[in-house]
C-alpha positions in Angstrom: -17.1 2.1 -38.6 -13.7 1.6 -37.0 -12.9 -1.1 -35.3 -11.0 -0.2 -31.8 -7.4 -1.5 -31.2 -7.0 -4.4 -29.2 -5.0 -3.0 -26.0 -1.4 -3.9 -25.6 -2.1 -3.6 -21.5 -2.5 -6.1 -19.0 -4.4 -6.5 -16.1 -1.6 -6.2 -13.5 -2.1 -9.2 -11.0 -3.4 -7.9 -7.5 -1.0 -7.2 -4.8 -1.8 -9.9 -1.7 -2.2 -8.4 2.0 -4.2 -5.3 1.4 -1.3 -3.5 -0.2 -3.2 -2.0 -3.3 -4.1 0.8 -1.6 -1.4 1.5 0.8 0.8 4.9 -0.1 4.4 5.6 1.6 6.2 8.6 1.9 9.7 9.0 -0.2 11.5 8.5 3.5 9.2 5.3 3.7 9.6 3.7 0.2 13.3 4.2 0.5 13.4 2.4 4.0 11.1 -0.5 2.4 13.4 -0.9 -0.4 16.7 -0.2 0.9 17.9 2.9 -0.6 18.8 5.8 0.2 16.6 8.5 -0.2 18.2 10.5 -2.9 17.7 7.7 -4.9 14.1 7.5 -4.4 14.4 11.6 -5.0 16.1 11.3 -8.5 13.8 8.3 -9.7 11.1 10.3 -9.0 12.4 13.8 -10.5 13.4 11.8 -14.0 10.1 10.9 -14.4 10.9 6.9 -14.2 8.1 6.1 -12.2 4.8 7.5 -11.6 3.5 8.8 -7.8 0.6 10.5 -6.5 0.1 13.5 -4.4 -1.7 13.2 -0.8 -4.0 15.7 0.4 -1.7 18.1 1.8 0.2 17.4 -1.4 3.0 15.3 -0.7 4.5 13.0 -2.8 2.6 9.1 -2.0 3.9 6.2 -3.6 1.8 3.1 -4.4 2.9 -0.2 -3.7 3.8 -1.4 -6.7 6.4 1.7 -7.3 8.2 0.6 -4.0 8.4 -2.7 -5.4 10.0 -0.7 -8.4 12.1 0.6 -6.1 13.1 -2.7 -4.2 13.9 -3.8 -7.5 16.2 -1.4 -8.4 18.1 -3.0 -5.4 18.0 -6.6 -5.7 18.6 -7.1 -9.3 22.0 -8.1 -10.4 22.8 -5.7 -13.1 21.9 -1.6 -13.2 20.0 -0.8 -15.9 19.9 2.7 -17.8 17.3 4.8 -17.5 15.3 3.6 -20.5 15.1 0.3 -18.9 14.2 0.9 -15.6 11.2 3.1 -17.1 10.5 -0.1 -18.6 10.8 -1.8 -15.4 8.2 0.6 -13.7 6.2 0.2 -17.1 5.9 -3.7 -17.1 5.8 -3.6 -12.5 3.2 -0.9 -11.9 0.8 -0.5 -15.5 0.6 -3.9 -16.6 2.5 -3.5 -19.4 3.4 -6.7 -21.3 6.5 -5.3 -22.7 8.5 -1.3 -23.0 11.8 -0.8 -24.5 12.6 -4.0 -25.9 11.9 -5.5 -22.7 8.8 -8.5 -22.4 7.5 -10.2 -19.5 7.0 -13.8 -19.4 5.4 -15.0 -15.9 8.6 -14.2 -13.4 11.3 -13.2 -16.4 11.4 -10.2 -17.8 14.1 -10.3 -21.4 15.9 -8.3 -23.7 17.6 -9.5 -26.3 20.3 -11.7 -24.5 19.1 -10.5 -21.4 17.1 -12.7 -19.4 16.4 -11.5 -15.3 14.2 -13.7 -13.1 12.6 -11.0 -11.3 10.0 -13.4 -9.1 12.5 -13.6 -5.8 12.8 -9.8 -5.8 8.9 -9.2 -5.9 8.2 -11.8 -3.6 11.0 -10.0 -1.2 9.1 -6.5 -2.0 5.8 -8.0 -1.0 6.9 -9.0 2.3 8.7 -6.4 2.9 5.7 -3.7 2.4 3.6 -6.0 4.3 5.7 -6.3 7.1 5.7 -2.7 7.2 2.3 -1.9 6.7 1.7 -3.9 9.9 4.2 -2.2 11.8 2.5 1.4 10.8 -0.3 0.1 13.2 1.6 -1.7 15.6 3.4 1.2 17.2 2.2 4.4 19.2 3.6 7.7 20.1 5.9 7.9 23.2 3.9 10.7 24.7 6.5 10.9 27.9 9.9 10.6 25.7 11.5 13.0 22.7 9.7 14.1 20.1 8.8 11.5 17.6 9.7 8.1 19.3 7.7 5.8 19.0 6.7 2.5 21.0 5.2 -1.0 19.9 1.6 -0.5 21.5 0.8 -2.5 24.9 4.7 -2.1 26.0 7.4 0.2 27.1 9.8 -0.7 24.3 11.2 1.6 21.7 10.9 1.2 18.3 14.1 3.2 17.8 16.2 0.8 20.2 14.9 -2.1 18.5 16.3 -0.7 15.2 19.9 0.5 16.7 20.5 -2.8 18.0 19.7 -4.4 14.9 21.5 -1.7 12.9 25.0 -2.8 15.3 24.4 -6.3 14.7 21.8 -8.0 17.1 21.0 -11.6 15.6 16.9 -11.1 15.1 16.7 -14.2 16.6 18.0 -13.4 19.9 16.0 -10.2 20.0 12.9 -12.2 19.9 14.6 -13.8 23.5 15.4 -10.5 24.7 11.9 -9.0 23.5 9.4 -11.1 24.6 6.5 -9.4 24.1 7.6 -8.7 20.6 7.3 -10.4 17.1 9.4 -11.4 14.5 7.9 -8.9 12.0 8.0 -6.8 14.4 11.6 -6.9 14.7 12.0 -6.9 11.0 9.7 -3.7 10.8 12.0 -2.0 13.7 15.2 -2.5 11.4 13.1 -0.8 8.3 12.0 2.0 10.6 15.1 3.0 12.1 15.6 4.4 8.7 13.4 6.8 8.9 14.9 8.2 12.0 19.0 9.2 10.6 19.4 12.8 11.9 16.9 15.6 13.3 14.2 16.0 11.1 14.5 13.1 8.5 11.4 11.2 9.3 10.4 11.0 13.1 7.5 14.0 13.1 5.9 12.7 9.7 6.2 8.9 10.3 5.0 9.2 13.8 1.4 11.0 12.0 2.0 8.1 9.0 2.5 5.0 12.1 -1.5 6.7 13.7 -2.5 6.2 10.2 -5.8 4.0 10.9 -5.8 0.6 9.7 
């Protein structure tokens, strides 16, 4: 009889806030991390992390490959493609260890190498859950353009929100000047006017993905 081999895999730990079964577009996942699309685009078409396909077979990313992504962001060195596969390995599957690469707690090493990754998942987390909320904290704008979008239970655009951030409103001082608003609902506003740069880039598809039920 022989004996099975021990898996190399661990259990990854659970995501907090729901988020384990949460999907975002690529427009979304690059708003949640920060990049720019085409970066989302290329990770994806090089095979460095693994997605899903919806129903109507569009690419979905899970939670834990935006937190790739966010990553990819905040971490102080860029890292070849080898070792951000092991990134996504090690984030996303569990993985104790890919490349050379070994997780210990919050530091992943290699060699010399040694990255305290903890800060930069932590700011993922929040991130995705700030955002998750905010897909169910805004509606259509049935009388304005196409697409725009309003925090439910008030007259005030998302969009605006998000411009005035993008030209340097404090956050704090929006919460003054938006009453009825939050402050993750501000930080959600400055995500999602990143879905809205230029006719077409997001505002049909995220307005479907903002109805999504909760």
């Amino acid at each position: 009889m022989t004996a099975k081999k021990k898996s190399t895999k661990q259990r990854s730990r659970r995501l907090p806030h729901g988020l384990e079964g949460e999907t975002f577009s690529i427009k979304e996942a690059a708003a949640i991390a920060g990049l720019a699309d085409k970066t989302v685009r290329n990770e994806i078409y090089v095979d460095l992390f693994r997605v899903e396909l919806d129903d109507k077979s569009r690419v979905a990313i899970g939670a834990r490959g935006v937190i790739y992504l966010r990553l990819l962001k905040l971490l102080p060195v860029q890292l070849g493609p080898k070792d951000r596969n092991a990134l996504s390995r090690m984030l996303a599957e569990g993985w104790p260890g890919a490349e050379g690469w070994v997780r210990k707690g919050d530091t992943i090493s290699k060699g010399m190498v040694s990255l305290d990754i903890g800060a930069a998942e932590r700011d993922a987390i929040e991130r995705l859950r700030v955002f998750v909320r905010g897909r169910q904290r805004v509606e259509s704008d049935t009388g304005g353009p196409a697409g725009d979008m309003l925090f439910k239970d008030t007259a005030i655009r998302v969009r605006l929100v998000g411009a005035l951030l993008a030209r340097g409103a404090e956050p704090k001082k929006m919460l003054t000047a938006f009453p009825a608003l939050e402050a993750d609902d501000i930080a959600f506003a400055g995500m999602f006017a990143r879905l809205n740069k230029g006719p077409g880039s997001a505002s049909t598809g995220r307005a479907r993905a903002a109805r999504r039920p909760g």
